[in-house]
Residue, then its C-alpha position, 0 to 999 in steps of 0.5 A: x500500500x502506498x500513501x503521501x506524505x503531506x508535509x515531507x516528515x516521512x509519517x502517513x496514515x493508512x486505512x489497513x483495512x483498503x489492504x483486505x480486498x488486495x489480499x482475497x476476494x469474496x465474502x467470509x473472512x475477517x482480518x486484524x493487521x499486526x507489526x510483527x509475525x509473532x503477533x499475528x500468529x497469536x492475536x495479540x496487539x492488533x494495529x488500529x484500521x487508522x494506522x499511522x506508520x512512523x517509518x518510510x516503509x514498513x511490513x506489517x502482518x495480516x491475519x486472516x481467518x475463513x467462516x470456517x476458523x482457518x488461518x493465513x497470514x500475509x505480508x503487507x507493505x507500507x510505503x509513504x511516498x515524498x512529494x515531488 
């Protein structure tokens, strides 16, 4: 995902949640968004749908779980683009 950066301070705000269709289409999953692999892996400190990365670029982690309890996790990349 990438974003502006409005005032070349390298901070932007990214709506995690515009990720979810990128990740998998159709109905049925829900999705929580994490800094690290290991709290993806066990649900712990999910990123608020607001996030606001402090870094350039950044990887953060997404859970996504079926209707049916199975999990995956992907890979998102954050990039806050500089103005021209």
């Amino acid at each position: 995902m990438e974003t502006w950066d409005d005032n070349s301070d390298g901070i932007a705000q990214f709506t995690l949640t515009n990720a979810n269709s990128k990740l998998i289409t159709g109905g049925g999953y829900s999705f929580s968004y994490y800094l690290t692999i290991a709290d993806a892996q066990t649900s712990t400190n999910p990123l608020p749908s607001n996030y606001t990365n402090l870094v350039i670029i950044r990887q953060v982690y997404a859970l996504v779980v079926n209707a049916n309890g199975c999990k995956d996790i992907a890979e998102v990349r954050l990039h806050v683009l500089s103005p021209a």
